[in-house]
ZATORMI-377848 format. One record per residue (C-alpha): residue number from 1; x negated, y, z negated; chain. Coordinates in pm, 1 decimal. Each point is the difference from the previous one (the first is absolute). Example, Ala and Ser with C-alpha at 12.3 -4.5 7.8 and 13.67 -1.06 7.14 Angstrom:
! residues 2
(1 (-1230.0 -450.0 -780.0) 'A')
(2 (-137.0 344.0 66.0) 'A')
***
This chain:
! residues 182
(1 (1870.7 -6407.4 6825.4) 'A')
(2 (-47.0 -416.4 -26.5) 'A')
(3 (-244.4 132.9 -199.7) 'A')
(4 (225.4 78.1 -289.4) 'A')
(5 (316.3 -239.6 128.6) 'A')
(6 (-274.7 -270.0 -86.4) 'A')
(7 (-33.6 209.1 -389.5) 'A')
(8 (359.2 -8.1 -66.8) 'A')
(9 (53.8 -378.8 96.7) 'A')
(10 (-303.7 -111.5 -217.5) 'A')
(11 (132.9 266.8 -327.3) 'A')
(12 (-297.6 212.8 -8.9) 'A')
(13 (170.1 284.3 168.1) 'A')
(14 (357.0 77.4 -86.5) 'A')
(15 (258.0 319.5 37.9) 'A')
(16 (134.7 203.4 -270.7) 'A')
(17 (341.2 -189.1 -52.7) 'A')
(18 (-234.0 -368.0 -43.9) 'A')
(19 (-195.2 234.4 -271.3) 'A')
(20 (306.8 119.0 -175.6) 'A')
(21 (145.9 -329.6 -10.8) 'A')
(22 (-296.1 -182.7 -123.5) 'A')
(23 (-49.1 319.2 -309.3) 'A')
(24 (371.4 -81.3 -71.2) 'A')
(25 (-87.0 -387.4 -8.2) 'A')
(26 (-280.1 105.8 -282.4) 'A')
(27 (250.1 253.3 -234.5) 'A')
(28 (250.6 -296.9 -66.5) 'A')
(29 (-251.2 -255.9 -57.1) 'A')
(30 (-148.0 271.7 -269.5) 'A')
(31 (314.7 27.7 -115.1) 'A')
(32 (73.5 -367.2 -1.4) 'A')
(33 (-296.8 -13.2 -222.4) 'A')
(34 (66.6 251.0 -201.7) 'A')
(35 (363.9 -135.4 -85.5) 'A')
(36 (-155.2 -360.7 -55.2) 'A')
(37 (-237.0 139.9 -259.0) 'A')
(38 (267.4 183.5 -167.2) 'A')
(39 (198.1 -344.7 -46.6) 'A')
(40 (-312.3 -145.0 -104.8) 'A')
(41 (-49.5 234.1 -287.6) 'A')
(42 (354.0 -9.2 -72.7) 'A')
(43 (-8.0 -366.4 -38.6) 'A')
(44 (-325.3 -16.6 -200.3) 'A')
(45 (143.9 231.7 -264.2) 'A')
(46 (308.6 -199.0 -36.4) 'A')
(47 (-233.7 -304.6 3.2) 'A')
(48 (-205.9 117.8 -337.2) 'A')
(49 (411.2 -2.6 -148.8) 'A')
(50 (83.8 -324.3 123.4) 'A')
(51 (-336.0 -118.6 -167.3) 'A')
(52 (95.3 194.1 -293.7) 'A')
(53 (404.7 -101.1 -48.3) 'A')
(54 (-127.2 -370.5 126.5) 'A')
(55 (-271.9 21.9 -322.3) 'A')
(56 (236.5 115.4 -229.7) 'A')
(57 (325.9 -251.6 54.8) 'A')
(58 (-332.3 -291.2 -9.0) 'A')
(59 (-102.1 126.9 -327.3) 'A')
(60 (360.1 53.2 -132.7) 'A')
(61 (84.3 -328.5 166.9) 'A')
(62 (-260.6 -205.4 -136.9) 'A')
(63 (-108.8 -388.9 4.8) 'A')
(64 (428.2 -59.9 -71.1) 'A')
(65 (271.9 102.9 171.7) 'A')
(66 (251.3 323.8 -135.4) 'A')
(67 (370.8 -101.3 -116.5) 'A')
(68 (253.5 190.1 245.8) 'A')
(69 (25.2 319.6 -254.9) 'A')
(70 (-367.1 27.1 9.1) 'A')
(71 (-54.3 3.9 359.5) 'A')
(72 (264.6 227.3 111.2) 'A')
(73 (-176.7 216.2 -281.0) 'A')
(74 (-323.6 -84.1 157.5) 'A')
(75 (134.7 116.1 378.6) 'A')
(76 (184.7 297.9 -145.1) 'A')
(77 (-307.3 116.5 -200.1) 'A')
(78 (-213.8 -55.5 364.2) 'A')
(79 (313.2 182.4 174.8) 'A')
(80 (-93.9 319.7 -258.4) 'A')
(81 (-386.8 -17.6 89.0) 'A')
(82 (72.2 -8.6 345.8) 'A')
(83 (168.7 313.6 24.6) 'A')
(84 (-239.4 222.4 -211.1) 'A')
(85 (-189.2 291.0 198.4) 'A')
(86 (-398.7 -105.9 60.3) 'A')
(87 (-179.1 292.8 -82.3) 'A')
(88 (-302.3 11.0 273.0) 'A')
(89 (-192.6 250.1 -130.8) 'A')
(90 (-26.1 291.0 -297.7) 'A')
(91 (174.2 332.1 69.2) 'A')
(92 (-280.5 264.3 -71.0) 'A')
(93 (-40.1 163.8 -322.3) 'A')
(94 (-136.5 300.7 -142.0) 'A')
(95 (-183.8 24.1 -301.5) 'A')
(96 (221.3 175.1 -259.8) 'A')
(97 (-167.1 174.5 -285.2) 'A')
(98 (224.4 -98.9 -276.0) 'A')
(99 (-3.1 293.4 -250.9) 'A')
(100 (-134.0 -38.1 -363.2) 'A')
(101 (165.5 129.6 -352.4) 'A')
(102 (-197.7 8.9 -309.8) 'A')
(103 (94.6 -341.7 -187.1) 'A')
(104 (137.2 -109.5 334.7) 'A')
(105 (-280.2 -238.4 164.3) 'A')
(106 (208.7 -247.8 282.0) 'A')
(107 (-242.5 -161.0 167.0) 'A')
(108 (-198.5 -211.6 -242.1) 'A')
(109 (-45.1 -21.2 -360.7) 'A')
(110 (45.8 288.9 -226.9) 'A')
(111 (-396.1 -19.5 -95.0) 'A')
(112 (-310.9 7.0 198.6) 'A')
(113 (-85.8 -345.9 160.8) 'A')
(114 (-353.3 -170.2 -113.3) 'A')
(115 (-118.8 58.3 349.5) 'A')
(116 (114.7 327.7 60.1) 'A')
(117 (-163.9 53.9 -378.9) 'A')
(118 (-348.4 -165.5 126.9) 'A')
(119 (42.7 231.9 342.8) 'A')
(120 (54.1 314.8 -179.2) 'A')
(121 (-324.4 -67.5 -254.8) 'A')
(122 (-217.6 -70.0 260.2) 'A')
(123 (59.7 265.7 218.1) 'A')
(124 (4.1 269.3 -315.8) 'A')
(125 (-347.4 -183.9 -114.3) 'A')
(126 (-188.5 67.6 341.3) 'A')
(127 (175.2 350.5 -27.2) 'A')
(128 (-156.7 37.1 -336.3) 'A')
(129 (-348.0 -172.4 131.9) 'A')
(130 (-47.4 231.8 241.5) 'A')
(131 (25.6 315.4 -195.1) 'A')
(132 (394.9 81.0 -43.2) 'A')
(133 (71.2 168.2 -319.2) 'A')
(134 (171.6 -253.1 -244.6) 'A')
(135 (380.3 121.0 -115.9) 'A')
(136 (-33.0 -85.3 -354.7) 'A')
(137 (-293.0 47.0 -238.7) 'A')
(138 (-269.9 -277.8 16.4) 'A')
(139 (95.6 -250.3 -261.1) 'A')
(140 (-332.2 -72.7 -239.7) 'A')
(141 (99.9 -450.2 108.5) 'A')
(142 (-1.7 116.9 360.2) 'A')
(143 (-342.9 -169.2 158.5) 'A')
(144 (78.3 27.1 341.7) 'A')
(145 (203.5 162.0 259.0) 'A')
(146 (294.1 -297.4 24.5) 'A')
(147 (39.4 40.1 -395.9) 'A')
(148 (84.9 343.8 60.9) 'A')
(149 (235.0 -25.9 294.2) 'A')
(150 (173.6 -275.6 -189.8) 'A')
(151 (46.2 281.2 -341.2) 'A')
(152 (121.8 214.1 308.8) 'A')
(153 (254.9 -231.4 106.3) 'A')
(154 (131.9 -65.5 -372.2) 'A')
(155 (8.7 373.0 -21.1) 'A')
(156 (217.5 -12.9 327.6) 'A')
(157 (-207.8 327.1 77.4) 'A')
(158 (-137.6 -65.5 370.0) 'A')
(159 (214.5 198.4 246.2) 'A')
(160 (79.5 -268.6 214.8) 'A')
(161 (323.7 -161.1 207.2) 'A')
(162 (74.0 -348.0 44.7) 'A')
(163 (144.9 -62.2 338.5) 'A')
(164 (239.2 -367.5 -34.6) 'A')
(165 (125.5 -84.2 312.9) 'A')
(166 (254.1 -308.7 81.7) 'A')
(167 (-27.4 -231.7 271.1) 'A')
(168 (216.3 235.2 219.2) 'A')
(169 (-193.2 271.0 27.1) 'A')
(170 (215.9 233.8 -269.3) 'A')
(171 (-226.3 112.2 -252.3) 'A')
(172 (-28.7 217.5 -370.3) 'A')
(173 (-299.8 196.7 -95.7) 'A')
(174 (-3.3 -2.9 -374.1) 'A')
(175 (-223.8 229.8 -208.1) 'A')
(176 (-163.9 -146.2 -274.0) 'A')
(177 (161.5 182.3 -285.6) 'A')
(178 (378.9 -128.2 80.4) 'A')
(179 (-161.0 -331.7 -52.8) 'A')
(180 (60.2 -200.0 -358.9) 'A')
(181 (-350.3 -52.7 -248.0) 'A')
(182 (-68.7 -372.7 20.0) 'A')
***
């Protein structure tokens, strides 16, 4: 029994209400923590707007002082910014396939880009290279395979669908045909 009296006195042995009292000790300093880092956060956003408004009324301010009219301007004008919504991140989106009407190209110019021009004769002349049948009869100028993709394209004869898509994510596929001979 002196055995574990002499424990308890030197904190190695303890009962169950020390043990409680020393796991409730630990769950408010978490939460202490917790609460300081939230603050801390808090005030580092609002210190990238102080930065920000504290910029701005410099560079409106400049190397002279504002009349009276100005500066009331100037603190009204910070007032405004101060109260807009900061937008932490992007709501999702889903791509959107934005449908396409003969004549009716939105996303882009109403003709075929040079690059999507260059994409579509390459890919049609290693088509053609490796054996694919060629849509138009072989013109007697034609000397290789690109010089008869490119009387393809001028044709607009190759089956194919342009996919444009904008920055979003929304996108049109476009078949060749609905777009303008240039």
């Amino acid at each position: 029994m002196e055995y574990i009296t002499a424990f308890r006195e030197t904190g190695c042995l303890s009962n169950s209400n020390e043990r409680k009292s020393v796991v409730d000790e630990e769950e408010n300093r978490e939460e202490e923590q917790v609460s300081e880092t939230v603050q801390e956060m808090e005030s580092t956003s609002n210190s990238g707007l102080v930065k920000a408004l504290d910029t701005y009324r410099k560079l409106i301010e400049g190397k002279e002082g504002l009349a009276e009219k100005e500066q009331a301007a100037l603190e009204k004008k910070l007032k405004e910014i101060e109260k807009r919504e900061i937008i932490e991140s992007d709501p999702p989106h889903e791509p959107v396939e934005i449908p396409v009407e003969k004549g009716k190209i939105t996303i882009g110019p109403p003709n075929l880009t040079r690059f999507e021009k260059a994409r579509i004769t390459g890919a049609r002349a290693l088509q053609l290279s490796l054996g694919a049948p060629p849509f138009i009869p072989i013109p007697k100028t034609a000397k290789t395979s690109l010089d008869i993709a490119m009387e393809e394209l001028e044709q607009m004869v190759i089956p194919i669908v342009i996919k444009r898509v904008l920055p979003n994510g929304d996108f049109q596929n476009i078949p060749i045909d609905y777009f303008s001979n240039r």
